[in-house]
C-alpha positions in Angstrom: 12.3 18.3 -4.8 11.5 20.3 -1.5 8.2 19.4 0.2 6.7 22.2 -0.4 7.0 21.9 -4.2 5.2 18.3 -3.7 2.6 18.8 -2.2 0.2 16.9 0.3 2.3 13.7 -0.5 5.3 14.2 0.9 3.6 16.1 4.5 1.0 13.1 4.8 2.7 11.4 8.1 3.0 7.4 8.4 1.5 7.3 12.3 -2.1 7.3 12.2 -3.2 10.3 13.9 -5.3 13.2 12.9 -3.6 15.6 14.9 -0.2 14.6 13.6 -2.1 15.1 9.6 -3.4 18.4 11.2 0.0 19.2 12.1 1.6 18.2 8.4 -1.0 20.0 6.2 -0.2 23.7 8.2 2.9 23.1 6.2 1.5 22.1 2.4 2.3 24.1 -0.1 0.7 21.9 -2.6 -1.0 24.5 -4.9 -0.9 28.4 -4.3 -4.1 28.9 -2.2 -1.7 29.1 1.0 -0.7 32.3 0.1 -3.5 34.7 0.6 -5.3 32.9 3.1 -5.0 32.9 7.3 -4.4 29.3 8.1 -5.0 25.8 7.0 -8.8 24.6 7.8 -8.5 21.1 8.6 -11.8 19.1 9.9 -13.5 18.9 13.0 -15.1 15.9 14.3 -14.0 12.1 16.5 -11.7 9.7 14.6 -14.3 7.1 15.8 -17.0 8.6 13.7 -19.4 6.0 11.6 -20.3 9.3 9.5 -17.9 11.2 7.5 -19.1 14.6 5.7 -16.7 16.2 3.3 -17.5 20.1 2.2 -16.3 21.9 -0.9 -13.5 24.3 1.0 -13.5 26.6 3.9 -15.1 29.8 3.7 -14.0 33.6 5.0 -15.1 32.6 8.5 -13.6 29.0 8.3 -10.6 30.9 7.6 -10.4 33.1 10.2 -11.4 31.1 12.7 -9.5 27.6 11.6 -12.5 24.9 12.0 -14.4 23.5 9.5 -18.5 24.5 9.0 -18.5 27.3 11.6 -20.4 30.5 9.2 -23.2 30.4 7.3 -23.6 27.4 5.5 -22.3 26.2 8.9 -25.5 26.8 10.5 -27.6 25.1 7.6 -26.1 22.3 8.1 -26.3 22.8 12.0 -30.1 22.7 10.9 -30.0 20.1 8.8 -28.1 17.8 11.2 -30.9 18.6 13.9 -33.6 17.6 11.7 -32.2 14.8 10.6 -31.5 13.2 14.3 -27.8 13.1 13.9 -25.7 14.4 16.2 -22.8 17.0 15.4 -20.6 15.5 17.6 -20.5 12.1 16.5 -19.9 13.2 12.3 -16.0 14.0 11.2 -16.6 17.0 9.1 -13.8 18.1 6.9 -13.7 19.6 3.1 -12.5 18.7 -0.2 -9.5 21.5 -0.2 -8.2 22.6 3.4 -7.9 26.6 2.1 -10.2 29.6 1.4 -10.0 30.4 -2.1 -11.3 34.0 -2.7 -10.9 37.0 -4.3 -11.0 40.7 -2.8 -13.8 43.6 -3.1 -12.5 46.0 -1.0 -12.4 44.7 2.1 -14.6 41.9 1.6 -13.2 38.4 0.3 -15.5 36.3 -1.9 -16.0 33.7 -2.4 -14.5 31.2 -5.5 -14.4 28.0 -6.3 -12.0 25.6 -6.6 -10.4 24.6 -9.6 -9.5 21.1 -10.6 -5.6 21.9 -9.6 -7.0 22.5 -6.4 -8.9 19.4 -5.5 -6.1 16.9 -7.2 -3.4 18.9 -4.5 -5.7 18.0 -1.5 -6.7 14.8 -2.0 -4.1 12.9 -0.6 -4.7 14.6 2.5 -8.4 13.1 2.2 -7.6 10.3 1.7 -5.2 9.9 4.8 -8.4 11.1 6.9 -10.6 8.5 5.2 -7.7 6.0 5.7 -7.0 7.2 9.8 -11.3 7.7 10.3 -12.2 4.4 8.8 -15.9 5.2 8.7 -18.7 3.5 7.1 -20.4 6.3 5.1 -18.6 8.8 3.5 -21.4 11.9 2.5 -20.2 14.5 -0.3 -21.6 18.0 -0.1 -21.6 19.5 -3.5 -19.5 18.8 -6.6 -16.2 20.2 -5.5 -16.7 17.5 -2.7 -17.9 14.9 -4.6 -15.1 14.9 -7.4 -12.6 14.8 -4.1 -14.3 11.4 -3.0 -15.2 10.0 -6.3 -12.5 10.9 -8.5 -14.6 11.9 -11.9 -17.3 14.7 -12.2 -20.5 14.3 -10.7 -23.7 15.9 -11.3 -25.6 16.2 -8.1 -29.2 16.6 -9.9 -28.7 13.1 -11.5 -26.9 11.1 -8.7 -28.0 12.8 -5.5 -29.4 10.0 -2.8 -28.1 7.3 -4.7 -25.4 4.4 -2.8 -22.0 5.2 -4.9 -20.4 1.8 -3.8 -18.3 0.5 -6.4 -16.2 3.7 -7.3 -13.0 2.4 -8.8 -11.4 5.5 -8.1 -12.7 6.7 -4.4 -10.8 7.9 -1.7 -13.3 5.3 0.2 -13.1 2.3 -1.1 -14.5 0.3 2.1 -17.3 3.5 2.7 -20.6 3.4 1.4 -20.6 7.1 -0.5 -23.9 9.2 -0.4 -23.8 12.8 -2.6 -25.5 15.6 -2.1 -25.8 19.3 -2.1 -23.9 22.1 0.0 -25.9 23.7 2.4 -25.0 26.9 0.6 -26.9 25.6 -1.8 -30.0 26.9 0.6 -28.5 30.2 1.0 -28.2 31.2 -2.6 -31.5 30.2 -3.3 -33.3 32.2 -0.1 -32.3 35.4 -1.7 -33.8 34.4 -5.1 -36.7 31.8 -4.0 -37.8 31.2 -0.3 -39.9 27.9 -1.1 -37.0 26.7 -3.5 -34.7 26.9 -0.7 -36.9 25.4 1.8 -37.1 22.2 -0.6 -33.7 22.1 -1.0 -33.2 22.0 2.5 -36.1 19.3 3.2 -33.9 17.7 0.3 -30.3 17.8 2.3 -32.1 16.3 5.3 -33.6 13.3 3.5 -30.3 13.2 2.5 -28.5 12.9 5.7 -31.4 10.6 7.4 -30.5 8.2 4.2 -26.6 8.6 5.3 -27.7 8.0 8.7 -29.5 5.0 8.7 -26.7 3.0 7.3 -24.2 4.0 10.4 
């Protein structure tokens, strides 16, 4: 069987370099998101970092633009990072499936989520950059994210804040693992609720000010 009918497995490199993982995953052909996207979104962020902070997937400027938390949701976090006295810089930021999934209005791309196929195709490439990173807390934003690092579903209203340590099936198994919501989260709820979304942003921080005093 060809690589490209096997997915993240047979691309994932033996040296233990990001850019060399970078490098392998342009090529994945794992599931059939590839196809109608611009370029494999990778992650962003020093191989020394303490603090890893998986996403759900790239979206439509992601895409374009091939790094990891650069639109919208982005900038939330941006925010939330800030507020939370933690330092961009110092955090590896990648997501929980490496390309866009969407579907076209026109000329506009929305947004979808991944499916289940999805996730399980990437994974191995997550856990090579948990394996390569090494870091001590591993933060999921959002359920895509959190079924990436945890391996089962996850309901973020019921486990949010909580230390996930002894995860038979994480990608992390020497991680502490922290879950919470996606910054676009705050977005969808500023066009419905302008006090809901500032709570769920004060929420996020806490969050990440938990994650961050464990570094």
């Amino acid at each position: 069987m060809s690589p490209e009918a096997q997915g993240a497995e047979a691309w994932t490199p033996d040296g233990r370099s990001i850019a060399r993982l970078r490098s392998a995953a342009s090529g994945c052909r794992g599931c059939d998101l590839w196809i109608d996207t611009t370029q494999t979104v990778f992650s962003s962020g020093p191989r020394s970092a303490a603090l890893m902070l998986v996403g759900e997937q790239p979206g439509d400027i992601e895409d374009r633009e091939g790094e990891p938390f650069v639109g919208p949701a982005g900038r939330i976090l941006d925010r939330a990072l800030e507020t939370a006295a933690i330092d961009r810089d110092t955090v590896y930021l990648t997501n929980a499936v490496k390309h866009f999934r969407h579907r076209t209005s026109g000329k506009r791309r929305i947004h979808q989520k991944p499916a289940v196929g999805h996730i399980v195709a990437c994974r191995p490439w997550l856990a090579a950059e948990v394996a390569i990173v090494r870091p001590e807390v591993v933060v999921a934003l959002g359920t895509v994210a959190a079924r990436a690092v945890l391996g089962r579903n996850v309901k973020i209203g019921e486990e949010r804040g909580q230390w996930l340590d002894d995860e038979p099936d994480a990608v992390c198994p020497d991680a502490a693992v922290l879950v919470t919501s996606h910054p676009s989260s705050v977005l969808r709820l500023r066009q419905a609720d302008a006090a809901a979304a500032r709570g769920e942003l004060d929420a996020l921080v806490a969050d990440l000010q938990t994650a961050g005093r464990r570094c």
